[in-house]
C-alpha positions in Angstrom: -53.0 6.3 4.5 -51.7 3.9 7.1 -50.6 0.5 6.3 -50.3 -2.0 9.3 -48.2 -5.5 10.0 -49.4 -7.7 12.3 -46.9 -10.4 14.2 -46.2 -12.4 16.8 -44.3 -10.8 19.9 -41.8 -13.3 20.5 -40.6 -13.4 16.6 -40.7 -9.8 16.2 -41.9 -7.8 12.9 -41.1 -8.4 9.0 -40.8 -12.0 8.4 -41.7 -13.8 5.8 -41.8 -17.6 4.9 -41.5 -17.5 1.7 -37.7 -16.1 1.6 -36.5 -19.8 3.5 -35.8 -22.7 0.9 -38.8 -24.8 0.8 -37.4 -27.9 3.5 -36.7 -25.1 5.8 -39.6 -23.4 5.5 -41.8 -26.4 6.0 -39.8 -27.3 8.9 -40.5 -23.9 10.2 -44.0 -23.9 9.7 -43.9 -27.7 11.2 -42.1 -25.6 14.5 -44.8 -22.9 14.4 -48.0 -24.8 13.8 -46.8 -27.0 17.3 -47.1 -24.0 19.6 -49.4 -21.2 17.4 -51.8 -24.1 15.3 -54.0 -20.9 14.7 -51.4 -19.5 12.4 -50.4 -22.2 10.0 -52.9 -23.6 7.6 -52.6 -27.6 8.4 -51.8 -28.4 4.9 -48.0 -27.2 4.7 -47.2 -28.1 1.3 -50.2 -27.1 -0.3 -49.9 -23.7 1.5 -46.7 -22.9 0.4 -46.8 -24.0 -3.3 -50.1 -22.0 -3.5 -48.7 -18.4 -1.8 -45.4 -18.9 -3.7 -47.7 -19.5 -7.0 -49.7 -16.3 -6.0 -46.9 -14.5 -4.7 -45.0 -14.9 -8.1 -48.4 -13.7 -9.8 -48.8 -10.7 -8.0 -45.3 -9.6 -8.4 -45.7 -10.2 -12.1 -48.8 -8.2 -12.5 -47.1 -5.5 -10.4 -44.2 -5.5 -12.6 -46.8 -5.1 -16.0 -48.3 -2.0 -14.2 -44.7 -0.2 -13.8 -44.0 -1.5 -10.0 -40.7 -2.3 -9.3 -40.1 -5.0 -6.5 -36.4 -5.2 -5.2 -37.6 -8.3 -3.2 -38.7 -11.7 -4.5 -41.2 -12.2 -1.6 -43.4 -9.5 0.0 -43.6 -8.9 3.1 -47.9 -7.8 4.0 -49.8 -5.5 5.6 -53.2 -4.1 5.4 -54.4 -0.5 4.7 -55.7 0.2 7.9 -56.2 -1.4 11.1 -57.6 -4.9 11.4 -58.9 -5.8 14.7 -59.1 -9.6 13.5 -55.8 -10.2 12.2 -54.7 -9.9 15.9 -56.3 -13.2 16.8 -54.1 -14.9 14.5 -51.4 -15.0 16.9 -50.4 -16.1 20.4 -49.0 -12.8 21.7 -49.9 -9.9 19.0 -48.0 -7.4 18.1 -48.6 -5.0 15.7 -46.7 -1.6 13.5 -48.5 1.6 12.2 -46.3 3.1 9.5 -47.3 6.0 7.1 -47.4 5.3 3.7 -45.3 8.1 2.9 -42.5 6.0 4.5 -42.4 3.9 1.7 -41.3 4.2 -2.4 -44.6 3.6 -4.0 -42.8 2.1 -7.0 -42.0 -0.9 -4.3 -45.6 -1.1 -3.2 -48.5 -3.0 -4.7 -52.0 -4.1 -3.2 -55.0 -6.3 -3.5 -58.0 -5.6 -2.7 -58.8 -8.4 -0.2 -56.6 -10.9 1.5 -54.6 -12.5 -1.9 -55.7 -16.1 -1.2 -59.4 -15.1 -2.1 -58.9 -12.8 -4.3 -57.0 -15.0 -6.5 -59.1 -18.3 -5.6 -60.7 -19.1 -9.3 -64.0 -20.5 -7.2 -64.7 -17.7 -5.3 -64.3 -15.4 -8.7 -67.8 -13.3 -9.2 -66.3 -11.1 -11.5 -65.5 -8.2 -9.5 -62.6 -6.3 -11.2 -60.5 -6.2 -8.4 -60.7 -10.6 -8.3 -57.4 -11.5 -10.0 -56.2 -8.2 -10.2 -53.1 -6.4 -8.5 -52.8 -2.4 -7.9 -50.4 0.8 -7.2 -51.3 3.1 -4.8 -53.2 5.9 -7.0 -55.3 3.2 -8.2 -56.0 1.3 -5.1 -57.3 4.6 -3.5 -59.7 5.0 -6.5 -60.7 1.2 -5.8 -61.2 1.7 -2.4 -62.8 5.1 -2.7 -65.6 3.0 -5.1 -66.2 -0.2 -2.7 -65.3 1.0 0.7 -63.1 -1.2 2.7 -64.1 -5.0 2.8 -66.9 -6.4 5.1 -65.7 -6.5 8.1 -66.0 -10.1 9.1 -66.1 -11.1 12.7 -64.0 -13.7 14.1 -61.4 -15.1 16.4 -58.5 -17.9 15.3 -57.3 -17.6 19.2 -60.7 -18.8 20.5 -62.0 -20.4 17.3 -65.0 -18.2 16.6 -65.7 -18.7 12.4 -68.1 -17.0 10.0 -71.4 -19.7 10.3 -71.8 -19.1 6.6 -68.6 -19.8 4.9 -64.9 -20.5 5.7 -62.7 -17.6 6.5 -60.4 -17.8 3.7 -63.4 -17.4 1.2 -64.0 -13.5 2.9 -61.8 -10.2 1.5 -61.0 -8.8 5.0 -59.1 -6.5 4.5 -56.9 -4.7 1.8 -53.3 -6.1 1.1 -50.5 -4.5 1.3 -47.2 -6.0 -0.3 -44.1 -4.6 0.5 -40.8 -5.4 -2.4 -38.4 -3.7 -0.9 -36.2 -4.2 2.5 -35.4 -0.5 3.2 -38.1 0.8 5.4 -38.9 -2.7 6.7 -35.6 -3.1 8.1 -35.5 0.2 9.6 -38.8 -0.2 11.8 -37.5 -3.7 12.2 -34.9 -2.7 13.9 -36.4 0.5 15.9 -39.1 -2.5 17.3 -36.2 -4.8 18.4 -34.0 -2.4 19.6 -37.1 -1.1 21.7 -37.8 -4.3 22.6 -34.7 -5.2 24.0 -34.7 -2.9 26.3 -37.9 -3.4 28.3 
């Protein structure tokens, strides 16, 4: 299994709002959302109080089913590539990184972008809606659904689903990484390599 993070070029890979205190993260987003408005939902508030609310959930649920985040925030990926997520931002960038690089006991996973799986209107009752996995069990998940539809479409040239928003489609499988050791390592290889071009 590969698990990829997607970024923007001039930022660089591996970070995440969530570890700024709340005016500076606003303020960040406020910065971001002038020059990449693809990338930040419009409603700043609303978007962080809802993916600290979910991100506090999922590390909870992780915790119940043995995980063990070092890391108060994830950081994300997806299992797999995602041709999509690339339109998010201005100049993409992306990382490819083995699962093996990583302690599984620092590594849990929805299946589906969190903000839909965990959005009570869009519940149907799946058992992966609401629901938070390690890596044995997310192979056996993925192993009975597949992957997620692949939905097409493009936040750089604003190309949508005609049938429902975005944020209401799975998309992918979630990857969330609790710990800072591998991260900062291919951080750091990326910069370094980077720099010198």
């Amino acid at each position: 299994m590969f698990l990829y993070h997607y970024f923007e070029k001039t930022r660089g890979p591996f970070l995440t709002i969530s570890d700024l205190p709340h005016d500076e993260a606003v303020k960040t987003l406020g910065e971001i959302q002038k020059i990449n408005p693809n990338l930040v939902n419009p409603q700043i508030e609303w978007f962080l109080s809802q993916r600290r609310e979910m991100e506090n959930k999922v590390r909870e649920l992780f915790i119940k089913k043995g995980g063990k985040p070092k890391r108060a925030f994830p950081y994300y990926m997806t299992v797999g590539e995602d041709k999509y997520l690339s339109t998010w931002f201005n100049e993409p960038c992306s990382l490819k990184i083995d699962i093996s690089e990583f302690d599984l006991d620092t590594v849990s996973f929805t299946y589906g972008d969190m903000f839909p799986v965990f959005n009570p209107k869009l519940n149907d009752g799946k058992e992966y809606r609401n629901n938070v996995y390690k890596y044995d069990e997310i192979v056996k998940i993925i192993e009975k659904y597949g992957y997620p539809e692949e939905i097409e479409y493009s936040f750089r040239e604003k190309i949508y689903p005609p049938d429902a928003p975005v944020n209401h489609y799975l998309k992918f499988v979630e990857a969330h990484i609790w710990d800072d050791e591998t991260v900062a390592r291919f951080r750091h290889s990326w910069l370094s390599d980077h720099l010198r071009k």
